[in-house]
N, C-alpha and C positions, 0 to 999 in steps of 0.2 A: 368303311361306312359306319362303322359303331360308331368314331368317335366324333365325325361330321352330324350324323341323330342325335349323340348325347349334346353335341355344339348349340344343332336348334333347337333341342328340348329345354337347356337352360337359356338360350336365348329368349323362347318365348315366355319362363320365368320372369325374365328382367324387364320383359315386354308389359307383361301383367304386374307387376309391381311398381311400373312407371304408368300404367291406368291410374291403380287406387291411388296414387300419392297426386295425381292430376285429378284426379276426381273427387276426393274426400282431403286431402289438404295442401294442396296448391290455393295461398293466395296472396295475394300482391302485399296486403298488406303484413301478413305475417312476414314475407321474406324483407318488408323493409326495418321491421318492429325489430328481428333477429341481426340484420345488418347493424342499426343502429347502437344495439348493446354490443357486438362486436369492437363497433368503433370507440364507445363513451370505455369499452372495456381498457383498450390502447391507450386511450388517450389516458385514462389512470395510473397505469403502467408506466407511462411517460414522463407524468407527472411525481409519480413517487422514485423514477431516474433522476432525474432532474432536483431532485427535492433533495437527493444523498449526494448529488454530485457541487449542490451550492453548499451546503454542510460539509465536503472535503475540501473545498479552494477554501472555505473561510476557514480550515487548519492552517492552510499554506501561509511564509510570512516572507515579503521581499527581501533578497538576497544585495544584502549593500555591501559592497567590498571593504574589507579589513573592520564589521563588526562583529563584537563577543556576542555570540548568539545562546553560551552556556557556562554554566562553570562546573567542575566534578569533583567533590572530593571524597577518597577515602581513608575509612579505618577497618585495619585490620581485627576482625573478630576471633579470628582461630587460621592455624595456617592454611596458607591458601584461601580463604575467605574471607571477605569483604564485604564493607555495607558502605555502598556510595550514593552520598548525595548529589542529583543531578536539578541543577537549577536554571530555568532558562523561562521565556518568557510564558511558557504554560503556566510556570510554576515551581513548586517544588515536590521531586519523586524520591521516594526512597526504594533502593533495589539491592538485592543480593547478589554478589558476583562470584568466580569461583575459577580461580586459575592463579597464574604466575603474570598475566596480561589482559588490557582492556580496550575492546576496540567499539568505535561509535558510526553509525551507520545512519546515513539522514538521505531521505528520498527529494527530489528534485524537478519541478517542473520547469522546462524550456520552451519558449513562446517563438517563435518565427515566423519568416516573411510577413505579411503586412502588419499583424497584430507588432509582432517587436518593434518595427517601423514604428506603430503609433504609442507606443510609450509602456505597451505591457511589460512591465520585472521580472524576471525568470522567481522562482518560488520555492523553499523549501519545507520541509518538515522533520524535528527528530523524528529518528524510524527504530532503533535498536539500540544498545547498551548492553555490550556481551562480554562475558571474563573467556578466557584461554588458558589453557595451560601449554604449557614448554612440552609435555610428555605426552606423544601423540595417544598410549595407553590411556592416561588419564583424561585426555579430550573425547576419546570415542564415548566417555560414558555420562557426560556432561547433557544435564536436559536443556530445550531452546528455553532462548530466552522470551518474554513476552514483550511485545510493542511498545513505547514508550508514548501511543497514541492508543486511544479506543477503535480504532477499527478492525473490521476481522477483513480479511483477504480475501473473502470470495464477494466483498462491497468496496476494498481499497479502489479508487477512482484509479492508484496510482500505476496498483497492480495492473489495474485491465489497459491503461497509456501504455504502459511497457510491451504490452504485447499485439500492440496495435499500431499503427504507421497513419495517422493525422496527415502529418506535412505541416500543419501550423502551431501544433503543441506537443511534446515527446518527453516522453519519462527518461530523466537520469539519474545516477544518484551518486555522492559524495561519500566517505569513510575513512577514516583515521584506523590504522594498524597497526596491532603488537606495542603495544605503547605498557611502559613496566606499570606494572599498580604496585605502591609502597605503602604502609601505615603511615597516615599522616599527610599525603601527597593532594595536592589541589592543582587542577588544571581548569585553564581557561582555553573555550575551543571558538578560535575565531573562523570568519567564514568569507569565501574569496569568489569571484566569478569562478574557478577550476578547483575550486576545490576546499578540505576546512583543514586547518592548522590546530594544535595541541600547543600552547604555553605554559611553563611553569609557573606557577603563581609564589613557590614557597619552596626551602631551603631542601625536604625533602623529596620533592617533585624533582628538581634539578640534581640531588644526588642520584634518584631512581635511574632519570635519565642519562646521566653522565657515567651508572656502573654498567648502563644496558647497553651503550656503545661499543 
C-alpha cells in the first residue's frame, strides 16, 4: 500500500502540473511560434551540411586514367630527413619527412548505379605524405603527419562516406608504399581507375629504386 499512495500522490502532482501549464501557458500559438524555430533551426543545420559538403566535392578532381596528378621531390637535409616538394594541381607544399621511405595516401570517391550510369567520374583528393622508417624502434616514435588538405576529420565529407553505406557513392582510397626517399629523387605519381603509380623522373629516383629491390 505505501508504494501504490506514494504512486497517487505523485500522480496527482503531475496531475496538477498539467492544470497550470493548461491553464497559464498552453497556447496554440506559442506551440506553433516554438515548432517553427525548431524547424527554421534544422533547416540551418542543413544548410551549413550541405554548405561543407559542396566545399568538399569542389576539393575532389576527376580520376582520368594514366594522368600525373603530382610530382615529389626530395632533398635530403640531415640523415634520415627530408624536405619534399609536392606539386600537384592545389599547388605547391613544402613538408618535412622523416624516415628511410615515403608513402602517399589520396582519398577516393566512387559513384554508382545510376549516378555512374549518367556520366559522374569517380573523384580524388591528395590526403597524406608520410616518411617511414625501416626500424620499427624508430617508427614507433615518429609524430602523424598533417593532411595535405585543410580539413579536420570530424568535417571530412570523406571520413563520414567511409563509415556509411550510400549504395550510390562510397569512400575508397588509393596509396603508394615503402617507396625509398633518396637526396636528390623526383617522382611523378600518376593516377589509374585501381589505383596511383610512382615514376621515376631522374637518375637518382631510378637508382633509389633499383637498390630498394
Amino acid at each position: 500500500m505505501q508504494y501504490a499512495g506514494l504512486a497517487v500522490l505523485v500522480g496527482c502532482l503531475a496531475l496538477l502540473l498539467l492544470y497550470l501549464v493548461m491553464r497559464f501557458g498552453w497556447r496554440l500559438e506559442w506551440l506553433l511560434g516554438w515548432l517553427k524555430g525548431i524547424l527554421l533551426l534544422a533547416l540551418l543545420g542543413c544548410c551549413a551540411v550541405v554548405a561543407v559538403t559542396a566545399w568538399e566535392l569542389y576539393q575532389f578532381r576527376p580520376i582520368t586514367d594514366g594522368a600525373q596528378v603530382a610530382t615529389l621531390e626530395l632533398r635530403e637535409s640531415a640523415p634520415q630527413r627530408f624536405e619534399a616538394t609536392l606539386r600537384s594541381a592545389d599547388g605547391v607544399q613544402q613538408l618535412q619527412l622523416q624516415g628511410d621511405l615515403w608513402e602517399l595516401e589520396v582519398q577516393v570517391l566512387r559513384w554508382q548505379g545510376l549516378l555512374h550510369a549518367l556520366g559522374l567520374e569517380d573523384g580524388y583528393r591528395l590526403d597524406r605524405l608520410n616518411g617511414r622508417y625501416l626500424a620499427l624502434e624508430q617508427q614507433r616514435e615518429t609524430t602523424p603527419i598533417r593532411p595535405l588538405h585543410d580539413t579536420p576529420r570530424w568535417r571530412d565529407a570523406w571520413s563520414w562516406l567511409d563509415s556509411l553505406d550510400l549504395g550510390w557513392l562510397y569512400a575508397d582510397a588509393f596509396a603508394i608504399r615503402f617507396m625509398p626517399a633518396a637526396d636528390g629523387a623526383r617522382y611523378a605519381i600518376e593516377i589509374g581507375a585501381t589505383g596511383l603509380s610512382p615514376v621515376a623522373m631522374n637518375p637518382e629516383a631510378l637508382t633509389a629504386l633499383k637498390g630498394f629491390e
